[in-house]
N, C-alpha and C positions, 0 to 999 in steps of 0.2 A: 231552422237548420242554417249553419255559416255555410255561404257562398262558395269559403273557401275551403271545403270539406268534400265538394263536388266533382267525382270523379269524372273524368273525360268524357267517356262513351256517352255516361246518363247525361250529359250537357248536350253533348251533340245529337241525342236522338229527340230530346226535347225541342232543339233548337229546327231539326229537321221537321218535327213537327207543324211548326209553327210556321216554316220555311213554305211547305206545299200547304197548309193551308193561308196563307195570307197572301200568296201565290195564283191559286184557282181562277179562274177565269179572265185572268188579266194577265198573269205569263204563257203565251204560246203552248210553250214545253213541258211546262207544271202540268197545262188543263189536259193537255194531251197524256200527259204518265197517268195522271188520276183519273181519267177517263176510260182508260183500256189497263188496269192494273191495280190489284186489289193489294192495298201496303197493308200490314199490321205489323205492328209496332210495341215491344218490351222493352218500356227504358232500365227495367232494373231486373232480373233475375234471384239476386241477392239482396235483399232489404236489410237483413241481418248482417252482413259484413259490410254494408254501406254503412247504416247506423252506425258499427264499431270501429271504421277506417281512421288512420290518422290521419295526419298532416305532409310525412314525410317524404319525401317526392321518390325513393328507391325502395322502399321496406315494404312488404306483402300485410302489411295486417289490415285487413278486412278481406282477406280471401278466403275464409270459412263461414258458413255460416253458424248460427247458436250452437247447432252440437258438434262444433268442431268438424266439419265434413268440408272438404273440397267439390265440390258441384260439379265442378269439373274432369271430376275424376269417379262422379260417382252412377252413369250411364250405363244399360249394357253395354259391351266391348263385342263385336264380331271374331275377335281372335281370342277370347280368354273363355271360359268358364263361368261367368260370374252371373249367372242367373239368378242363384241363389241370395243377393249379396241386396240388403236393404238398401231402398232407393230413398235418399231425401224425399219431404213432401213438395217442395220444388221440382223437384228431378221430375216424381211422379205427375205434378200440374202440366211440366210440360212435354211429355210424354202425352197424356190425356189431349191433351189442347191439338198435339201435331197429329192425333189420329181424327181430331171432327174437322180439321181444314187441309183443303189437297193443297200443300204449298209442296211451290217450283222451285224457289231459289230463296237462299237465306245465307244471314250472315252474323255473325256474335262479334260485340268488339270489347277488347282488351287493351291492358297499359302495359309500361314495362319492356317496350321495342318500337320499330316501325317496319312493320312487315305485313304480309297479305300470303298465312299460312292455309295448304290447303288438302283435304284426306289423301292418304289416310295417316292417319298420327300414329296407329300402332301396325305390328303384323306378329305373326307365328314362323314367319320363318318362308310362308309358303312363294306360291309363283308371284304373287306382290310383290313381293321384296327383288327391285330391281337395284343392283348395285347400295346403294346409302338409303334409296327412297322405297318406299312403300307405296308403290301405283296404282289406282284403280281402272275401272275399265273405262272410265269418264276421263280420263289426263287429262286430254287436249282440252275437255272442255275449261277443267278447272284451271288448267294454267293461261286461258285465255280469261275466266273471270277474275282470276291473282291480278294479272297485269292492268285489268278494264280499271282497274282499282287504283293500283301501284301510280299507273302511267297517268291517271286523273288527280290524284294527288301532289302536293304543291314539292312535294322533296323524295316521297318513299319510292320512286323510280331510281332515284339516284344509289341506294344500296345501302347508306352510312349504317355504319352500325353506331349503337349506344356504348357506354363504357363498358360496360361486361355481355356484348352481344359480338354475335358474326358480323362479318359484312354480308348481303345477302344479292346477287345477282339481279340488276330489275327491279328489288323489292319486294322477292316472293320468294317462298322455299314449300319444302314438300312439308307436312306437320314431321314424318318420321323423320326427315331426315336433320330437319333442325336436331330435335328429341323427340323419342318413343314416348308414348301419353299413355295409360288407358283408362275407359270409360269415360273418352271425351266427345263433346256433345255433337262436332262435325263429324264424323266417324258415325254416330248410332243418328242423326238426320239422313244422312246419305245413303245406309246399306236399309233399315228398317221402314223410314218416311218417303223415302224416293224424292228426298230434296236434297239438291245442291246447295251444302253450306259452305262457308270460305271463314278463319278466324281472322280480324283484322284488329291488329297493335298498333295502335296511334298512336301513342307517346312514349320516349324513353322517360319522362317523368311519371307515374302512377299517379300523384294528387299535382298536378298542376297548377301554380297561381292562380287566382281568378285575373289579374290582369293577362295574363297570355290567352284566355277563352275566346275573344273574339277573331284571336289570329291564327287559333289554332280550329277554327269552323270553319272560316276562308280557306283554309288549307284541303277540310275533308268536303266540304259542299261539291266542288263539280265531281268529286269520287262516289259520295255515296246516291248521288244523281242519275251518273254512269251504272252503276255498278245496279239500281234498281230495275234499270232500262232495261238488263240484260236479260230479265224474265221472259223476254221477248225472242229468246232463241230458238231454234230449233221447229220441230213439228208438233202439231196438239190434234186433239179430234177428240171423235166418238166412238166408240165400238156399238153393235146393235145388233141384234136378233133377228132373224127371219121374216119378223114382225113389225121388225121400226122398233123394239125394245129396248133400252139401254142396259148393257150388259156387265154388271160390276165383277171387279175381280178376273175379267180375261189379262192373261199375259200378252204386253205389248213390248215383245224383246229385238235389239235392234243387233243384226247380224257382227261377229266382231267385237262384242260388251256382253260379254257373261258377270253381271252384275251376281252378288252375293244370295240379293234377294230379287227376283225378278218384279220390274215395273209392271204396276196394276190397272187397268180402272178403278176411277171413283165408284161412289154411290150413285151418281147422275151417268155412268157409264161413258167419262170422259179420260183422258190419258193425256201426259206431258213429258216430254223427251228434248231435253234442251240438248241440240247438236250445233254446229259449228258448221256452216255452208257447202253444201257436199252430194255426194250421192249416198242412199243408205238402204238396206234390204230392211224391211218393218215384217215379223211375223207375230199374227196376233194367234192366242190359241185359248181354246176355252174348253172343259169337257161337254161331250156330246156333239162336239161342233167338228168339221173338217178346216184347219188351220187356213191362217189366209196369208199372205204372203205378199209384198208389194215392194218394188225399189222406187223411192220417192228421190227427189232433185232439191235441196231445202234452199232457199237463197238465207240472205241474212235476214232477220228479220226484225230486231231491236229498230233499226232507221225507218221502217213503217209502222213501229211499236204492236205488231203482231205477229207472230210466229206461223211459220206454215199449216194448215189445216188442212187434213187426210182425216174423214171417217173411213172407217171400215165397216160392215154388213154381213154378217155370215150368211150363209144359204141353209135350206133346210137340214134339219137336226138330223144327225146320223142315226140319236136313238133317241130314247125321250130325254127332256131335258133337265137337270137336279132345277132343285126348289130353290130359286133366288131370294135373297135378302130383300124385301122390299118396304120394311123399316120408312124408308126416306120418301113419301109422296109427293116430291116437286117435281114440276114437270120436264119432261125432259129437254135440252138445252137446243138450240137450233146452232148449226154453224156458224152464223150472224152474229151468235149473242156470245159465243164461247170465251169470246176473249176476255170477258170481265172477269173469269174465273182466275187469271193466271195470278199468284199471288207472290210475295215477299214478307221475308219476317226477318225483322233484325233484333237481335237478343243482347243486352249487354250487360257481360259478366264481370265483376269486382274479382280479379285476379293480379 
């Protein structure tokens, strides 16, 4: 395959690759992310519109894949109907993949702008739709990961638009309000996986020279650095049983975010809630259990590369308890250990 065929993203997640590992135990910061933070990493999505992409630095072709499908458009939607509507075998891999791994924070990168877009990309019309944008009950959070991004990055703070782009405040816009998308992949990460995703455009060129690639990895290195650290926001813990049990699938909903789909436990009966430094009411509720209820103080936590940790404990059963999933025989996780679970995934789409 020519060098110069090589789209952005898949160069730089490669290159990132290679970055934290050739890195480990001799950069400070490396050992430390890789040590307390589980990366996984997609450098292609699309294999099929990679193989068929051209050359030309502004034209869309390699944004379908074989049968003609946008990937990106082909997700459930939380505001549409489209249940019924055949999922690519991509779509459906990763779908499968986000239900065996509890990922926290994530990110898909794209060409064709520079910006650091973030959910929700479409709406119905409903309490979302705040003026131009389409808000979730995560804003703050996501316009603090936009920025983490934006503002690490060597130019996309500065706003420049492309020739046939906006200029974008910061460097960051809301997805709807740039443009309405539906069945895109940050939208159905965030309301169904309970993971924060952000889309990140790196280049107003789509196929970039190969001479520009090393100036253009300088540019996203201390970003996409920054931007992994962030998995470290907020609070994490255990939920548990009268027993010391790890209790999967209790709701762990934080006062003020009526989330679409409410945040779960794992299988390991663990939860993750990236918040922004603060005070926050946490009610955990499970059937047959009497809800618990807690206002935690979160500091920041990415600069210690761990996030607040609050288990919670039910007291005995109001009635008897439903029959638990218990599928998963590992054992269950101690406080100490928790943090190796927090994860990231970066996905990058040929769009």
């Amino acid at each position: 395959m020519l060098a110069t065929c090589m789209v952005l993203g898949r160069v730089l997640l490669l290159q990132l690759i290679d970055y934290l590992t050739r890195n480990y135990m001799s950069d400070p910061f490396v050992t430390k992310l890789m040590n307390t933070t589980r990366i996984h990493i997609l450098p292609s999505m699309n294999p099929d519109g990679f193989e068929a992409s051209g050359r030309d630095c502004m034209y869309s072709q390699g944004r379908f894949n074989k049968n003609g499908v946008d990937l990106n458009r082909n997700f459930p939607d939380a505001f549409l109907s489209n249940s019924e509507q055949v999922r690519e075998k991509e779509v459906e891999a990763v779908m499968n993949w986000l239900k065996t791994e509890p990922f926290v924070l994530s990110a898909n990168l794209h060409g064709g702008a520079v910006v650091a877009s973030y959910p929700y990309d479409n709406s119905n019309g409903g309490s979302e739709l705040q003026g131009k944008s389409s808000i979730t009950p995560d804003n703050d959070v996501f316009v603090h990961l936009a920025k983490t991004y934006s503002i690490n990055h060597a130019s996309m703070q500065k706003g420049n638009k492309c020739y046939d782009s906006k200029d974008f405040a910061d460097g960051i816009t809301n997805g709807y309000s740039w443009y309405p998308l539906e069945g895109g992949m940050q939208d159905y990460n965030y309301v169904w996986a309970q993971c924060l995703e952000i889309t990140l455009e790196l280049s107003c060129c789509k196929f970039p020279p190969e001479h520009d690639l090393p100036g253009l990895w300088e540019a996203n290195k201390p970003a996409l650095l920054a931007y992994v650290q962030q998995v470290h926001l907020g609070v994490k813990g255990q939920v548990l049983d009268s027993n010391g049990t790890p209790v999967q699938n209790a709701s762990v909903e934080v006062q003020g975010r009526r989330n679409l789909c409410p945040f779960k436990t794992d299988r390991n009966g663990e939860y993750y809630r990236l918040l922004l430094p603060g005070s926050y009411t946490i009610t955990v509720t499970y059937p047959g259990y009497e809800p618990l209820r807690e206002t935690v103080s979160v500091p920041y936590g990415p600069d210690r590369f761990t996030a607040l940790t609050r288990n919670f404990q039910f007291r005995e059963p109001t009635c008897p308890s439903p029959v638990r999933n218990r599928e998963n025989h590992s054992a269950a996780l101690l406080p100490s250990t928790i943090t190796a679970l927090t994860a990231l995934t970066l996905h990058t789409l040929l769009l």
